[in-house]
C-alpha positions as CSV (number, residue, x, y, z in Angstrom):
1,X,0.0,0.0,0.0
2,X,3.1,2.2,0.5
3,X,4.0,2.0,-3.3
4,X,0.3,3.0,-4.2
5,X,1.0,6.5,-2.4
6,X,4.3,7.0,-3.7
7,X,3.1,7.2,-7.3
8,X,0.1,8.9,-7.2
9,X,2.3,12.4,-5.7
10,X,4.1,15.0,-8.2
11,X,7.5,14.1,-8.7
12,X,9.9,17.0,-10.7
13,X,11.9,14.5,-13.1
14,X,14.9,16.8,-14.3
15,X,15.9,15.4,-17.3
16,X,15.7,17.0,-20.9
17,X,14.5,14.6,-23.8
18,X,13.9,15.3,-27.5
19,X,10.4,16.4,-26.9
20,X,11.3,19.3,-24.4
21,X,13.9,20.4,-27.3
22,X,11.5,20.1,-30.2
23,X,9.0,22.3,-28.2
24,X,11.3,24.7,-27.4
25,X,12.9,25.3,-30.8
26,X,9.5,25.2,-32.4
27,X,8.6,28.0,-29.7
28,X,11.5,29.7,-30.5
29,X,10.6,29.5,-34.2
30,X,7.1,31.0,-33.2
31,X,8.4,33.8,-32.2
32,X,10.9,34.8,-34.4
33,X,8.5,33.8,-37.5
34,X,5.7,36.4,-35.8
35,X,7.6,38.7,-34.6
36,X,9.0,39.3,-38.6
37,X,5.2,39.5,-39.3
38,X,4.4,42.0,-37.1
39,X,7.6,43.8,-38.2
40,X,6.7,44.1,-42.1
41,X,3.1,44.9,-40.8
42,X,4.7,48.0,-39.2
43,X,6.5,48.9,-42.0
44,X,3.7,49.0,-43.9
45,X,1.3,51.0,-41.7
46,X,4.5,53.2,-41.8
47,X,4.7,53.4,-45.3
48,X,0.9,54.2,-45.7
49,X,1.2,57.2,-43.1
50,X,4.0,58.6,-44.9
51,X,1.8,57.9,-48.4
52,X,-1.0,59.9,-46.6
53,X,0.9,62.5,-45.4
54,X,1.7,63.2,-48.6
55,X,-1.8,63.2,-50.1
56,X,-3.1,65.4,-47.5
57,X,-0.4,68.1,-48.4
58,X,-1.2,67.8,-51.8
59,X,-4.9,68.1,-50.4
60,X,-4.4,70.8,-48.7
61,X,-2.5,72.6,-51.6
62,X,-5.6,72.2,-53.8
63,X,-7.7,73.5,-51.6
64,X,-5.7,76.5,-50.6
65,X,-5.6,76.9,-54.4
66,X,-9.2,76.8,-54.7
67,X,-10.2,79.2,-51.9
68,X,-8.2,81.8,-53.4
69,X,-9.9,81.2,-56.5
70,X,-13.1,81.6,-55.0
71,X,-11.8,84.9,-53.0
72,X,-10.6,86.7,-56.5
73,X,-14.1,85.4,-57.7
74,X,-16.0,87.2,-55.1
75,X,-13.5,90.2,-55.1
76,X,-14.4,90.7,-58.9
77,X,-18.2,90.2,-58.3
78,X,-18.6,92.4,-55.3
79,X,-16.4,95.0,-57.8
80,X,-19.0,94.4,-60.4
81,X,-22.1,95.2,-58.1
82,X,-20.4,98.3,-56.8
83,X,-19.8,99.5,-60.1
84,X,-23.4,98.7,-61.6
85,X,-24.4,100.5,-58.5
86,X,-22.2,103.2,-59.0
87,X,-23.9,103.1,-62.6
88,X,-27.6,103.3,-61.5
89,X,-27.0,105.7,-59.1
90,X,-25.7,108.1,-62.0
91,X,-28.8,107.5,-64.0
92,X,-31.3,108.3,-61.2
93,X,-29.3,111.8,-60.9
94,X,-28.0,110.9,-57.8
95,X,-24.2,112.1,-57.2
């Protein structure tokens, strides 16, 4: 009865055998295999941010462009109302 409560307790057995090093090279392999994963996905979100940045200038360029555009615009038309008001006002005699 002894030997019955000998084997069922947790015993450390310290030796190493090829399954212990298969595991632990294929965890090592894991790793290294996601970790370069994660690398060239960083890269590329980097890349992309850099691509972006670049658009939004370019964006931001246009539309600079554009609202001056507009501005001249409404510079000429608010000239163009003052003189056709300048204009009626001279036909109804007014100085």
């Amino acid at each position: 009865m002894a030997d019955q409560t000998d084997r069922k307790r947790l015993t450390f057995d310290p030796t190493i055998n090829a399954g212990h090093i298969l595991t632990f090279l294929g965890f090592i392999l894991s790793m290294l295999v996601g970790w370069s994963v994660l690398d060239k996905r960083v890269v590329v979100l980097e890349e992309a941010r850099k691509t972006q940045a670049q658009v939004d200038q370019h964006q931001d360029a246009m539309q600079r462009s554009n609202a001056d555009s507009v501005r001249e615009s409404l510079q000429e038309i608010k000239q163009g109302v003052r003189e056709l008001n300048a204009r009626f006002e001279r036909k109804d005699g007014r100085p």
